[in-house]
N, C-alpha and C positions, 0 to 999 in steps of 0.2 A: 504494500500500500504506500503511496505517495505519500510522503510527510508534507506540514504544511508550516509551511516560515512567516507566520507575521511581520517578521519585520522588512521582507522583501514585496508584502503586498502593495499593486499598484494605485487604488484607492480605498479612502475611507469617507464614511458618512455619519457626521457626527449630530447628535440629537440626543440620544437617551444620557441620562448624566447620572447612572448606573449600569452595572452586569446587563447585556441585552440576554434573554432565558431563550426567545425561539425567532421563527421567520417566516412566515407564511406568503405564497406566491397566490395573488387574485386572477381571475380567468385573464382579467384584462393589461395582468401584467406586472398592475401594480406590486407593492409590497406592502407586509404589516410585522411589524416589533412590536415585540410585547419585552416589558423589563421590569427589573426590581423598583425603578423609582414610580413605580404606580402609575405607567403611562403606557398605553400603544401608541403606535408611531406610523403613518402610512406614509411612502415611500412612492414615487413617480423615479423608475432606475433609468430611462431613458434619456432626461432631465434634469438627473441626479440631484433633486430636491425632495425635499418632503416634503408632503402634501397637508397633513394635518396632525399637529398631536392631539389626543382623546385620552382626558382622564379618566383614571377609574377609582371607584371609591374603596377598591381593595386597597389593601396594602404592599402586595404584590404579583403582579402578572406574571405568573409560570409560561402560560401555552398561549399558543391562535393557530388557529387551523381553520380551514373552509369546509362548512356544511350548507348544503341548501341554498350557495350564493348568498353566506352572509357567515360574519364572522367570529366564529366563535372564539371565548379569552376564557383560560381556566385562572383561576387566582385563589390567595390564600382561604384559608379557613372551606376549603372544599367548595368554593363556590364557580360560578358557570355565567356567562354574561354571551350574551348573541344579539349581533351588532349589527345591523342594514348599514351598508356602504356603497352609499350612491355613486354617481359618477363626479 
């Protein structure tokens, strides 16, 4: 397996202002961070901006994954948030 060198990486995107936990790819391309500092993060990679941060009232964002064309965020204390992300 290829090992991976951060510090020879050719870019980064900077936003979350903790541990990013996952990264979910949208049909349309886009992207979504979910991180420790209680924030998802969605991502325009073509652009290489971010499109919107979205608080959450957890404390911390584990997961985001895509169900049903819309976005699910697992966060602390076992809880589950599913998100409509328009265009």
């Amino acid at each position: 397996m290829p090992k991976f060198d951060a510090t020879r990486r050719r870019e980064a995107s900077r936003g979350h202002s903790d541990s990013v936990a996952s990264l979910a790819v949208l049909p349309d391309g886009r992207r979504a961070s979910s991180s420790s500092d209680d924030t998802i993060r969605l991502w325009e990679i073509a652009a290489r901006r971010e499109i919107a941060p979205l608080r959450s009232t957890a404390r911390s964002v584990a997961s985001t994954a895509l169900s049903d064309s819309r976005l699910v965020a697992g966060a602390d204390l076992g809880s589950l948030h599913w998100l409509e992300i328009g265009d």
